[in-house]
N, C-alpha and C positions, 0 to 999 in steps of 0.2 A: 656168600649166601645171598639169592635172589631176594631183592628188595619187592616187600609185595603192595604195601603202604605208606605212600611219599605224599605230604604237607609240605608246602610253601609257603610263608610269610602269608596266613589265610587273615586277612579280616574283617570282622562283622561288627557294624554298629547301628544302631536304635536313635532316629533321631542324632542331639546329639553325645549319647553314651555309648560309647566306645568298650563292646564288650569281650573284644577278641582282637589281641593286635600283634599280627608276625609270627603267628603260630606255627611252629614248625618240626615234623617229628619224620622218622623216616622207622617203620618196623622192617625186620627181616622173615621170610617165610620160618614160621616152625619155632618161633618165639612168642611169649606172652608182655604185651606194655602196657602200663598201667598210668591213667593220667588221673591226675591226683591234685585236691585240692579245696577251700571250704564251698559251702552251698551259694552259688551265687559268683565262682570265681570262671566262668566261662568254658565248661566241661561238656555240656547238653550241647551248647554252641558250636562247639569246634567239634564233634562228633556230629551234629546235624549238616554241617558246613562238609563235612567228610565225606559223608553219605552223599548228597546231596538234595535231604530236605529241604533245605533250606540255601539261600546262595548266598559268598560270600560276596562282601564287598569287592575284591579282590585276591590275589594267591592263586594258587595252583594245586590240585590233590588229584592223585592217582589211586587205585586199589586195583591190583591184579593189573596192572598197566594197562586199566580202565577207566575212562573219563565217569562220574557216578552220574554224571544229568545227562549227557547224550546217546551212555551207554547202559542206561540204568537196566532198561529189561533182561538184558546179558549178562549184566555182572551178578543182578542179585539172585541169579540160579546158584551162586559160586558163593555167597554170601549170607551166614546167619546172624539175626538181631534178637536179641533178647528183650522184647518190650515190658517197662515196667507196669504197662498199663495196656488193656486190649479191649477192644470193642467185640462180642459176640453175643449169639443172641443165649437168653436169662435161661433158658435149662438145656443149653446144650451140654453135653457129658464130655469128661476129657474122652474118651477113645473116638469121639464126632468131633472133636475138637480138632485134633491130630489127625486126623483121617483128611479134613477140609483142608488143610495145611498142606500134609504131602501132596493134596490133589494140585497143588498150584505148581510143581513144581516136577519137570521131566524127567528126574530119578531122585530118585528120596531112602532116605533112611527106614527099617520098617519101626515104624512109632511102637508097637508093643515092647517091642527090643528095649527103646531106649525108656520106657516107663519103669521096666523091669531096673535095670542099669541104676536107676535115680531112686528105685524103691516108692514109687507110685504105682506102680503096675494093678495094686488093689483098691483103688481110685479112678480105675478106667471106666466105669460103667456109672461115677457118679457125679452131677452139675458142677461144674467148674465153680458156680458161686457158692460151692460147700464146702470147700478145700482151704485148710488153712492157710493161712500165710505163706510158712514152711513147705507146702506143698502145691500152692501155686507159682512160688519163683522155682523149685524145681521144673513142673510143667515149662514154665516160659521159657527153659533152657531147654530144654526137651526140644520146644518147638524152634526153639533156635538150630538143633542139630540135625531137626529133620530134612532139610535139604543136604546134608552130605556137605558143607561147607567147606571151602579153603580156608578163610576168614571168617572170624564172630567176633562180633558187638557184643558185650557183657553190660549191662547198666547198672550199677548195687549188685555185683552177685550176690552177695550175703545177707541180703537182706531177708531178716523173717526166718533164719534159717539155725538150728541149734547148734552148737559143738560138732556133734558128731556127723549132723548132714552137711554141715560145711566142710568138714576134712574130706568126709567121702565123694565132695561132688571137685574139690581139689585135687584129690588122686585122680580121677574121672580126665579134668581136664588137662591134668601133666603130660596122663598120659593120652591123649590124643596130641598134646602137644610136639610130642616125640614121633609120631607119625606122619608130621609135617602140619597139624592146625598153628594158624596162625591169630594170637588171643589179644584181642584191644578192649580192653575194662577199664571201668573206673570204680574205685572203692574208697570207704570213708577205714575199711578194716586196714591197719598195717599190717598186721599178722601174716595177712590173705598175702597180702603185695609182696612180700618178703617171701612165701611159699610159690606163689607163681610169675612173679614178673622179674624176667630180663633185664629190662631197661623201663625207667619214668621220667616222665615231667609233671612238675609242679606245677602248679598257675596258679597265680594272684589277682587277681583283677584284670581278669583275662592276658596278664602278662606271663610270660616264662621264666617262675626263679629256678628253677635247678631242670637239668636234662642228662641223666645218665644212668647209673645204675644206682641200687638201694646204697652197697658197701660204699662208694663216691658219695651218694649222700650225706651218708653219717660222716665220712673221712673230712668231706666240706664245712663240716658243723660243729659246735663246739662240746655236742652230745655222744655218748657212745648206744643208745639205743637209737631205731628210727625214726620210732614215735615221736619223740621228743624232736628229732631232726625234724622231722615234718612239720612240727608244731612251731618251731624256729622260722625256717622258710614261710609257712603261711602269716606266721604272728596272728593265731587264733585264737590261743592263750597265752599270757605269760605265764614261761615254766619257772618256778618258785628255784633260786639260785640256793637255797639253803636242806632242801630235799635231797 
């Protein structure tokens, strides 16, 4: 299976904090990875470092067996990001929203379609700063899938998002996953990670304790849920041995 997402021993430090060190993941077309870990263990990082927002100290990353800083205007026709945060102006509507998105981009997805699809479709015609929570992290995925992507950036999918629109936009992305999308998220939800991801890695301060699949996680750990596995690995909490 072609490799579409290759990290090299990436890393980034601040001064001197050392917030990403050797990071290294390799995804395959048509799989979802989830990189996983508490707030502050180098996820933004190594995701900005991937993209190339931001440069590594050192390392090597590919996407699309695309360099992301020399080939940046090429790849990210191929490439969607789900920002958690977005700069537009104060009453613009979602359907001007999505409409200035596809414009950027030489074949796109038709944005009504995908409103409909996420169940905001009766949201289109109103200011993006009216929109719930729930209904603005739908939009941002929305806007993520309007370029027709090979690859997408997920950032919190879940966030803001209830029971029922979090399954449905899981069904959503499985199944483009099966069509060949290629899914790199990060989530705080295990549930989410257990429904759509392949393969993880962990990080710690900005190191890598675990790299494989959820069932290998748990098998690694002295838990039989993942949660708990995850919370091991991280040592975010101590899990109470008498529970």
């Amino acid at each position: 299976m072609q490799e579409i997402i290759k990290a090299k021993k990436l890393m980034k430090s601040y001064g001197e904090q050392l917030v990403m060190d050797s990071f290294t993941v390799t995804v395959r077309r048509g799989t979802a990875f989830g990189l996983l870990g508490a707030n502050g263990a180098g996820k933004s990082t190594a995701i900005e470092c991937m993209l190339g927002t931001k440069k590594a100290d050192s390392g090597e990353v590919s996407i699309l067996g695309m360099n992301p800083i020399s080939d940046r205007k090429k790849l990210f026709e191929k490439v969607g990001i789900q920002f958690q945060e977005m700069n537009y102006q104060d009453n613009i509507t979602v359907a001007e929203l999505c409409e200035t998105v596809a414009s950027l981009y030489k074949a796109a997805a038709e944005p009504l379609d995908l409103l409909y699809q996420f169940d905001i479709m009766d949201k289109q015609n109103s200011p993006v700063k009216e929109l719930s929570g729930g209904q603005r992290q739908r939009l941002f995925i929305v806007l993520a899938l309007i370029p027709v992507p090979e690859v997408i950036f997920l950032d919190e999918l879940s966030t803001g998002l209830d029971a029922a629109a979090r399954r449905k936009v899981w069904k959503i992305l499985s199944s483009l996953k099966e069509k060949g999308l290629t899914i790199f998220l990060t989530s705080h939800f295990m549930e989410e990670v257990e429904a759509l991801c392949d393969d993880i890695c962990i990080l710690k301060k900005g190191k890598t304790v675990f790299h494989g699949t959820v069932s290998e996680a748990i098998q690694s750990s002295p838990y039989e849920k993942f949660e708990e596995a995850y919370l091991w690995y991280t040592e975010e909490e101590r899990i109470d041995e008498s529970i």
